[in-house]
C-alpha positions as CSV (number, residue, x, y, z in Angstrom):
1,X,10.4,40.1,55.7
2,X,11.5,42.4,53.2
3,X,9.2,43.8,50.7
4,X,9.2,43.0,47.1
5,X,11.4,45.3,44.9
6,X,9.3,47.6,42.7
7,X,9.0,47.3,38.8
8,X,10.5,50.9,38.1
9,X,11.5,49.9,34.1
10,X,8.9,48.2,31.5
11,X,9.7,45.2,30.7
12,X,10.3,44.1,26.6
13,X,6.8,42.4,25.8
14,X,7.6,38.5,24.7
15,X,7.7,38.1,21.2
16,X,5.0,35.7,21.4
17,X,2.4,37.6,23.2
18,X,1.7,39.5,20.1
19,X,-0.1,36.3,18.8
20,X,-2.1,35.8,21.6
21,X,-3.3,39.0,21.5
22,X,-4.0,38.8,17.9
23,X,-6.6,35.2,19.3
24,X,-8.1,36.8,22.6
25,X,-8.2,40.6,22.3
26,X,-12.1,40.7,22.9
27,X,-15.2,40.0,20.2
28,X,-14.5,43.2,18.7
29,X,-10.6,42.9,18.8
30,X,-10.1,39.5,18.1
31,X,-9.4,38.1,14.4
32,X,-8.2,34.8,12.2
33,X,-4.2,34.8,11.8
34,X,-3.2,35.5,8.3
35,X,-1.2,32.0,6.8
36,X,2.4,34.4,7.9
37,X,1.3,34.8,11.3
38,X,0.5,31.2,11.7
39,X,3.4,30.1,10.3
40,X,5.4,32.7,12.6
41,X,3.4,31.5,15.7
42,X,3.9,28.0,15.3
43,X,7.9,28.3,14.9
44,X,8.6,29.9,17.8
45,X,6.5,26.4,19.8
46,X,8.2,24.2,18.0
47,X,12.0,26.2,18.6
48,X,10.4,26.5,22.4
49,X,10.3,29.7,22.2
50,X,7.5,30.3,24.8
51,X,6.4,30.2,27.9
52,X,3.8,27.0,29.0
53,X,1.1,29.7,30.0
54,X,1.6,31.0,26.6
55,X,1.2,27.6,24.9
56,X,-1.9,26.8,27.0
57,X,-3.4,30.2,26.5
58,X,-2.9,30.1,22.3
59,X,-4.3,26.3,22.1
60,X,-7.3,27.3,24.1
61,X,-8.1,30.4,22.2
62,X,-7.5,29.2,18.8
63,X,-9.5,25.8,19.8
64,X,-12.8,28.2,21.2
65,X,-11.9,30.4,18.0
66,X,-11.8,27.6,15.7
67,X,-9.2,27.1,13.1
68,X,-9.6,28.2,9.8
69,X,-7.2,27.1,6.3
70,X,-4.8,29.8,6.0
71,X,-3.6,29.2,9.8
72,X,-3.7,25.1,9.7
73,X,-1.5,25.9,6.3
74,X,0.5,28.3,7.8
75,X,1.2,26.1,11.0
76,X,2.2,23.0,8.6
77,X,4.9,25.3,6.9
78,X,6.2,25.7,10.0
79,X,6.7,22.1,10.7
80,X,7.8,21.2,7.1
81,X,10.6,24.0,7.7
82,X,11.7,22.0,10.6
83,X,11.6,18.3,10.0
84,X,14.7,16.8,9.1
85,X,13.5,13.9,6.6
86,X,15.3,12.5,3.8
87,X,13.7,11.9,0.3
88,X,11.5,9.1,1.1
89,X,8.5,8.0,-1.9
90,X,5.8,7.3,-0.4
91,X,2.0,7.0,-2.3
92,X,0.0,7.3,1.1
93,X,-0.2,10.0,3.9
94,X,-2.5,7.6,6.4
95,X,-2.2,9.5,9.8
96,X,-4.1,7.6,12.4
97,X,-4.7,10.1,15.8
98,X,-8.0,9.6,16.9
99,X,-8.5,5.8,18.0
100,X,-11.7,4.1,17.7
101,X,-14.2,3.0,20.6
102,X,-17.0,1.9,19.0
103,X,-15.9,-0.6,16.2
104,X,-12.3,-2.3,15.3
105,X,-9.7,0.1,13.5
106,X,-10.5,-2.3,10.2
107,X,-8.9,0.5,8.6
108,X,-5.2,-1.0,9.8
109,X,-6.4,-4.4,7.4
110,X,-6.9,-1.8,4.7
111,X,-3.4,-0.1,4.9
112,X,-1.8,-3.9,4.9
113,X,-3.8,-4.7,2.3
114,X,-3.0,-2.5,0.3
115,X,0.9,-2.1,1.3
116,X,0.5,-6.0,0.1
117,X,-0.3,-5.0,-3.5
118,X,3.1,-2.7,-3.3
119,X,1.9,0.7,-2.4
120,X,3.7,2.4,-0.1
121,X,2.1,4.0,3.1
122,X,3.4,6.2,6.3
123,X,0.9,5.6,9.2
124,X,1.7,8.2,12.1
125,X,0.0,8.8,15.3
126,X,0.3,10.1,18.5
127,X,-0.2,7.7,20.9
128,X,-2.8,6.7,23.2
129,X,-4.0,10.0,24.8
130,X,-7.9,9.5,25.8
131,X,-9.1,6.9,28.0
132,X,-11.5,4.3,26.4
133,X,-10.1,4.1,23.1
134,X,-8.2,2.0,21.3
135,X,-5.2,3.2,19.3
136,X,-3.3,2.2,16.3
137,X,0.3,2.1,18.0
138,X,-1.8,-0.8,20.4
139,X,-2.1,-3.1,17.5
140,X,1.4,-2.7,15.5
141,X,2.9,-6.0,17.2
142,X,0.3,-8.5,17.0
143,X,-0.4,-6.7,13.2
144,X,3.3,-6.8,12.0
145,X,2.8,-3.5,11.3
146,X,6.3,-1.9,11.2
147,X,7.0,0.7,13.7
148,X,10.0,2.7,12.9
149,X,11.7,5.3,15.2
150,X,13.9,7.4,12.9
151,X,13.5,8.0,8.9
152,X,16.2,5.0,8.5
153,X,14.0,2.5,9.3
154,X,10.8,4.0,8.0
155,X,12.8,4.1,4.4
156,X,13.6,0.5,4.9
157,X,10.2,-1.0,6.1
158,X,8.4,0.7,3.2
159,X,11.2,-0.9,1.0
160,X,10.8,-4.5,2.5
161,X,7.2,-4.0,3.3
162,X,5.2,-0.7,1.5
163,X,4.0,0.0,5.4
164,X,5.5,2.0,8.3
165,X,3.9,3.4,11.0
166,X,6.4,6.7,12.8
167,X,5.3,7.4,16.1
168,X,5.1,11.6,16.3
169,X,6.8,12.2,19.7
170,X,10.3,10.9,17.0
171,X,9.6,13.9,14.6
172,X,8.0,16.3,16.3
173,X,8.2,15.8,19.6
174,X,7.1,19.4,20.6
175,X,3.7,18.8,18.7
176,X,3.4,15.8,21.1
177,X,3.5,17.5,23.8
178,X,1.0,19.7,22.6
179,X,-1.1,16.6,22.2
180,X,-0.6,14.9,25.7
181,X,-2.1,18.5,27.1
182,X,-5.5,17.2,26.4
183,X,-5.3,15.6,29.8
184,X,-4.0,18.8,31.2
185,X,-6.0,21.1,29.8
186,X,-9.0,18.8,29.0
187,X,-10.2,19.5,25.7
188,X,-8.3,18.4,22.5
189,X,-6.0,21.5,21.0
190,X,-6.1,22.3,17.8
191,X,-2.7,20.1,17.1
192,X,-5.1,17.4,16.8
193,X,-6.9,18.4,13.4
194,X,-3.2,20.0,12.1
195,X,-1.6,16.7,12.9
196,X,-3.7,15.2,9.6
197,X,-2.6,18.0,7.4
198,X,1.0,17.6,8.0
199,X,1.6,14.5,5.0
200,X,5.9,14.6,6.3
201,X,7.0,13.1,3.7
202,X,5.3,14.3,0.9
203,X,3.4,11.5,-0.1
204,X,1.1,11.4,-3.7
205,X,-1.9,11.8,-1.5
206,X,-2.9,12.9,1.9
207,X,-5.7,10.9,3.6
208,X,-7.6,12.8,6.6
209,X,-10.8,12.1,8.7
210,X,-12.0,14.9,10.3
211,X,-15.1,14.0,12.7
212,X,-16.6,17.4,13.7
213,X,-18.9,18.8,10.7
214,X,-17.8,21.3,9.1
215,X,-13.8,21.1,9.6
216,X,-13.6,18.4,6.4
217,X,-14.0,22.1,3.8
218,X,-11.5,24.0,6.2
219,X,-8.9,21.3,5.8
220,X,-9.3,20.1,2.5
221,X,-8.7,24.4,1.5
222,X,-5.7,24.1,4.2
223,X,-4.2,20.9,2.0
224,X,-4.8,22.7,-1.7
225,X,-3.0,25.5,-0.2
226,X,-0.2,23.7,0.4
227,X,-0.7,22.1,-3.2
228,X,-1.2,18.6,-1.5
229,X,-3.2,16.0,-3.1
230,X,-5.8,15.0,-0.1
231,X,-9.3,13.3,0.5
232,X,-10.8,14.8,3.4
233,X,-13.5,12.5,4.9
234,X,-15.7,12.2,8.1
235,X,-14.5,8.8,9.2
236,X,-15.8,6.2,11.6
237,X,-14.5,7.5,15.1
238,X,-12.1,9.9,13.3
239,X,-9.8,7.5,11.6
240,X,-9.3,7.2,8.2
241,X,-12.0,4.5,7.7
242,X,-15.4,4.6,5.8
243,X,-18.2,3.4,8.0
244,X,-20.9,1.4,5.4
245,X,-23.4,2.0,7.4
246,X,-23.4,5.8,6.4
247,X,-23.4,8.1,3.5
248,X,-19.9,9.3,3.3
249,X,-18.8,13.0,1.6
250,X,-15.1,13.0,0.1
251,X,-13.4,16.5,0.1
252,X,-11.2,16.2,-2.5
253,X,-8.2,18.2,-3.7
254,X,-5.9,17.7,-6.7
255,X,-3.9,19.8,-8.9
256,X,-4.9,22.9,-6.8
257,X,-9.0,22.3,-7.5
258,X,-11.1,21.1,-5.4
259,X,-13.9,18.1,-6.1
260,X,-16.7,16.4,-4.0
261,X,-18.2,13.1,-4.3
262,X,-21.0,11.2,-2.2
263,X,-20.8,7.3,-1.3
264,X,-24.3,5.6,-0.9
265,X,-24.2,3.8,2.2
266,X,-22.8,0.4,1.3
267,X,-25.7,-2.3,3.9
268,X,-29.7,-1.6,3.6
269,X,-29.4,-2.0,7.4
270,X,-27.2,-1.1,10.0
271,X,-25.5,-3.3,11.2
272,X,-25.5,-4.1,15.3
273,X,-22.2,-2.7,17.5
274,X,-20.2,-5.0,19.0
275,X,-20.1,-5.7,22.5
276,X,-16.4,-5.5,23.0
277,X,-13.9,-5.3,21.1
278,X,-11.1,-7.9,20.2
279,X,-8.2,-7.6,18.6
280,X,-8.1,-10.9,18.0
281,X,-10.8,-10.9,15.8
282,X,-8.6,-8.7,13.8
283,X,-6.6,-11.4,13.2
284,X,-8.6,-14.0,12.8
285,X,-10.8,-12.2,9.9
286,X,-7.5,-11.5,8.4
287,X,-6.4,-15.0,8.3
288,X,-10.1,-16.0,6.9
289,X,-10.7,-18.1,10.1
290,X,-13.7,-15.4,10.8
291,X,-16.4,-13.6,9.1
292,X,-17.8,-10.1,10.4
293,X,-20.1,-8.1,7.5
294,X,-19.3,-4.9,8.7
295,X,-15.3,-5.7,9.1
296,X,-15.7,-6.4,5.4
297,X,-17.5,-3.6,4.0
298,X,-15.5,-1.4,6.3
299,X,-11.9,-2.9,4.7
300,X,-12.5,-2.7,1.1
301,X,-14.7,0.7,1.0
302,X,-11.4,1.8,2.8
303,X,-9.4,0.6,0.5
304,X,-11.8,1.8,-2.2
305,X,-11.1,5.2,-0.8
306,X,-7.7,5.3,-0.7
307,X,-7.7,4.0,-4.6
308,X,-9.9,6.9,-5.4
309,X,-7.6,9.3,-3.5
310,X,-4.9,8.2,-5.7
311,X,-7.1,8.9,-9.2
312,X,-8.8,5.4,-9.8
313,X,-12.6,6.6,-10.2
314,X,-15.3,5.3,-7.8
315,X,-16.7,2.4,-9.1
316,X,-13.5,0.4,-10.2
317,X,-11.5,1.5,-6.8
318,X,-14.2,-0.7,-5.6
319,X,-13.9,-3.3,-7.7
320,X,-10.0,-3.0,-7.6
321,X,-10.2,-3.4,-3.9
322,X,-12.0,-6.0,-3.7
323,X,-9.7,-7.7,-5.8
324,X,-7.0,-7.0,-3.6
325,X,-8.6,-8.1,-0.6
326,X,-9.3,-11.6,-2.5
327,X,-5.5,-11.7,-3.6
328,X,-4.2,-11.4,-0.5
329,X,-1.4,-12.9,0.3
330,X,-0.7,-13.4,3.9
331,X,3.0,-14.7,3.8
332,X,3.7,-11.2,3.2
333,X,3.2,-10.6,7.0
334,X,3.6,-13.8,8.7
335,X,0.5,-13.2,11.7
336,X,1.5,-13.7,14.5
337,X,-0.7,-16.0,17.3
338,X,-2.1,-14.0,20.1
């Protein structure tokens, strides 16, 4: 067998490894990517501009580094720069990423509520990527919640129906792949958190849960950087849902300042998890033909939060939403039967 031929010329470092050595060059070496640098990093993924060990090697480090505002904004520039959308109003950014394995996604009630009282709301996701868990892009059917594969439709469904739920792998398919690596690499990439930040199509406001303590300040910073109007909160399961059981902070962001606000916990007691969980009973509370007192506080403080988001201060977002929820009109989405 003949011997390997020797390396007698360096080779031109990648123009990519420069970042990765910017994430993993040692405690001492090591630092934060300015906003540029983030925004230059995540261009050349998305134009596959690197290798896969490169990809897997950035995530990793930046996920044991830990994101901080300036990068998750810089990395959203990146995608803006690329998405091809057309001029599309929309009053809610509702990305839904995390799925829910504890209680019902209620908050899917509160988006078709609310889409029922004519405001207009892009749900995006990213599919079902952890076992155990059940995801928005599960429900859509038996929900008549719209799903939309190209901006076409999505502008239509929000005209006929104020809801539209875009699947990521359509408009960003590189950042889905980023997102299905959590099975490869086993821990969730940072592409999780930036997916909430992204708000496409420039809605009025931005609504994110972030679950782990102490991301809700860097992305709320990351959005008013961008000059968004967001509501950061630490939702049930890590959707955008407000569990009454628990005091809730909102991160809030408008007009380039910054504001907080704490929400009492809505029920003196908590109330008792379910054994399973049915989508049926989705359905069924949505019809009226079921009760569930959690399902109910969950809906409307939802909704509640999404009203605030939007400008309508605390205490009438409740009372508007539970207005809405009472005026409900259910022809609007003809349910189907399981």
């Amino acid at each position: 067998m003949n011997p390997a031929p020797l390396t007698l010329v360096t080779p031109t470092e990648h123009p990519f490894a420069q970042f990765v050595r910017i994430l993993g060059k040692g405690k001492r070496g090591a630092r934060d990517l300015t906003r540029e640098e983030a925004r230059q990093a995540m261009g050349l993924l998305l134009d596959g501009a690197v290798e896969d060990t490169q990809l897997g090697a950035f995530l990793m480090l930046l996920r044991h580094k830990e994101e901080n505002a300036e990068e998750l904004a810089g990395f959203t520039e990146a995608v803006r720069e690329r998405l091809e959308a057309p001029a599309i109003a929309v009053d809610l950014d509702w990305p839904t990423y995390a799925g829910k394995k504890r209680h019902l996604p209620w908050y899917l009630l509160a988006a078709k509520c609310l889409a029922g009282q004519g405001l207009r709301i892009l749900m995006h996701g990213g599919g079902a990527h952890t076992a155990g868990r059940m995801y928005s892009e599960q429900l859509l059917e038996s929900l008549d919640i719209p799903l939309c594969r190209d901006w076409a439709s999505v502008s239509q469904a929000l005209d006929e129906h104020h809801l539209a739920f875009a699947p990521m792998v359509d408009w960003m398919p590189r950042l889905q792949r980023m997102i299905d690596l959590r099975n490869t690499l086993g821990l969730r990439s940072p592409i999780h958190s930036l997916a909430r930040i992204l708000n496409p199509l420039q809605a009025r406001c931005v609504l994110q849960s972030i679950f782990h303590p102490g991301y809700q300040e860097q992305h709320r910073e990351a959005s008013r950087l961008l000059g968004d109007t967001a509501v950061v909160i630490k939702g049930e399961g890590g959707e955008i849902e407000i569990n009454p059981d628990a005091r809730s902070h909102l991160y809030g962001t408008v007009n380039g300042l910054s504001w907080d606000e704490e929400w009492a916990p809505l029920s003196p007691l908590r109330h008792v998890k379910p054994e399973q969980l049915d989508p049926a009973h989705l359905l069924a509370f949505w019809r009226g033909e079921a009760e569930d007192a959690y399902g109910q506080l969950a809906v409307q403080a939802t909704m509640a939060l999404a009203l605030r988001g939007l400008g309508t201060p605390q205490e009438q977002a409740f009372d508007v939403a539970a207005q809405y929820w009472d005026a409900r009109k259910r022809s609007i989405w003809p349910i189907k039967t399981p």
